[in-house]
C-alpha positions, 0 to 999 in steps of 0.5 A, a space after each residue: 334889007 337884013 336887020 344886020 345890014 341895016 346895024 352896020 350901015 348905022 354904025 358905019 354912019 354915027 360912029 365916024 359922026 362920033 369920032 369927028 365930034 371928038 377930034 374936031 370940036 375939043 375945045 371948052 372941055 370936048 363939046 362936041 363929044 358932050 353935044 352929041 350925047 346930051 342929044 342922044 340922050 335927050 331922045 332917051 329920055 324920051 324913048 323911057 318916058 314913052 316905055 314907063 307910060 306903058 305901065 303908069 300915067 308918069 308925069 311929064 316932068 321926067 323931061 327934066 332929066 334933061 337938066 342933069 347932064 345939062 348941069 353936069 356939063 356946065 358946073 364941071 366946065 366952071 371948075 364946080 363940083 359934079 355934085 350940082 347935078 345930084 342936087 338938081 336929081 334931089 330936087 327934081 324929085 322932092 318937085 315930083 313928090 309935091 306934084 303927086 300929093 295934088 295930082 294924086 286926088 284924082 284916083 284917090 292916091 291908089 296909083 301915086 307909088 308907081 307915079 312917082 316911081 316911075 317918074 324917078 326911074 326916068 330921072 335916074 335912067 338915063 337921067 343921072 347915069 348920063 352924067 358919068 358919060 358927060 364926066 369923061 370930057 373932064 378925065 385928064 387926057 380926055 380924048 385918049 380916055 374917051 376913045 379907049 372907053 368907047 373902044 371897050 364898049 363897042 368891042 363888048 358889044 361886037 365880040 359878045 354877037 359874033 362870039 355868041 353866033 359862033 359858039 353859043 349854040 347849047 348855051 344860051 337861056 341862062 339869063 333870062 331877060 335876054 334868052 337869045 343870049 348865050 354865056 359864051 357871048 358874055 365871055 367874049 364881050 369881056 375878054 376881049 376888052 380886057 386884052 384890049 385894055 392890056 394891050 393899050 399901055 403897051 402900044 400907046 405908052 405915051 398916052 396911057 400910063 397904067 401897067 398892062 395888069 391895070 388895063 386887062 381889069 378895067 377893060 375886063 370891069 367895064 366890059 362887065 357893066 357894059 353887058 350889065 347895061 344891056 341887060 337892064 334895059 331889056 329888063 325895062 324893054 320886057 316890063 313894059 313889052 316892047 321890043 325896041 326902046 324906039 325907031 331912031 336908028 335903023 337895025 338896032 331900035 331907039 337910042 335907048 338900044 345904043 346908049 344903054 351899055 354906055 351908062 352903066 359902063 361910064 361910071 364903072 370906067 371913071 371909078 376904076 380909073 379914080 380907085 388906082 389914082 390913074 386920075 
């Protein structure tokens, strides 16, 4: 079976799983959805703890990243501050430094910068940026926002293939993290959800009260840091030379090769939605 066979029977599987998360577990702020990402991203941390080991002896400790969107979920639930999770990722950390000042004697702190380094990086991928995607269960009118947010990703993701398999020949190279990639595959990954983002106010006016001006930018802004969001972890991918994140999901590698574009789209979505007061 073909790589591509095997990617779409994956997604034919886990995103009608998503979809029922959302729609059939809404209740205490959309568990469902917040569940099967907090897995997800569980076994992403895994997968970058296993990808920085390849370069540096990180700690074990970076499975305490687990605790951010744990803490994210659980503050903003109580009605708390969402900056509960930062001070936990402080912590953490200040917690790594004060390991590393012991642990480090056994090579005589030559390798205790990339130590901590390295076990920060997890902390903050896909540590802290998992929050921004557990702080979408909280948008006013979540499951609506959630599901346009999914929709841009997804669609950037998709268009940015086949647009680059249909004209991408002669323009591909530029980037070079990810060489197979081709400019005209950028272009379609993000014009294609800011027409979507456009056109949502305009078929689903009763959920979505920007202008169409509004949704084209923040189809066109999140579409942006979705690819952005491919591209950093092939960035990490080609440090630590794999090729895949991991093996969890048939014809497209580790979770990590899933979820990537979500992180850094998550934050670019919900700080547009919050700079034209839409929440």
């Amino acid at each position: 079976m073909s790589t591509l066979a095997k990617r779409i029977i994956s997604s034919a599987v886990l995103l009608p799983l998503l979809v029922l998360f959302i729609l059939i577990f809404p209740q205490y702020d959309m568990i469902g959805f917040v569940f099967f990402f907090t897995v997800a991203f569980a076994m992403g941390i895994h997968e970058m703890y296993t990808i920085v080991k390849r370069k540096v002896n990180i700690s074990k400790l970076s499975y305490l990243a687990i605790l951010l969107p744990i803490s994210e979920y659980i503050s903003r639930h109580m009605g708390e501050e969402s900056l509960i999770s930062f001070h936990i990722f402080a912590a953490i950390v200040i917690l790594t430094f004060a390991v590393e000042v012991f642990r480090g004697a056994a090579d005589d702190f030559h390798k205790s910068i990339e130590r901590v380094a390295g076990t920060t990086l997890v902390f903050l991928y896909p540590g802290l940026l998992s929050t921004f995607v557990i702080d979408m269960a909280f948008i006013p009118a979540s499951t609506a926002y959630i599901f346009l947010y999914l929709i841009f990703v997804f669609s950037s993701d998709t268009f940015a293939f086949f647009v680059g398999m249909l004209f991408g020949r002669g323009n591909q190279g530029y980037v070079k993290v990810s060489p197979k990639k081709s400019i005209a595959g950028y272009i379609g990954g993000s014009f294609i959800p800011a027409i979507i983002g456009a056109l949502a106010p305009v078929v689903f006016p009763s959920y979505f009260a920007f202008s169409p001006f509004i949704g084209f930018f923040l189809g066109l802004f999140t579409a942006i840091f979705a690819e952005l969001g491919d591209l950093v972890e092939s960035l990490f991918k080609r440090s630590a030379g794999v090729k895949d994140s991991g093996t969890a999901i048939p014809g497209r590698g580790g979770v990590l090769d899933s979820v990537d574009s979500l992180m850094l789209a998550a934050p670019a979505f919900i700080t547009l939605l919050r700079v034209v007061e839409i929440i």
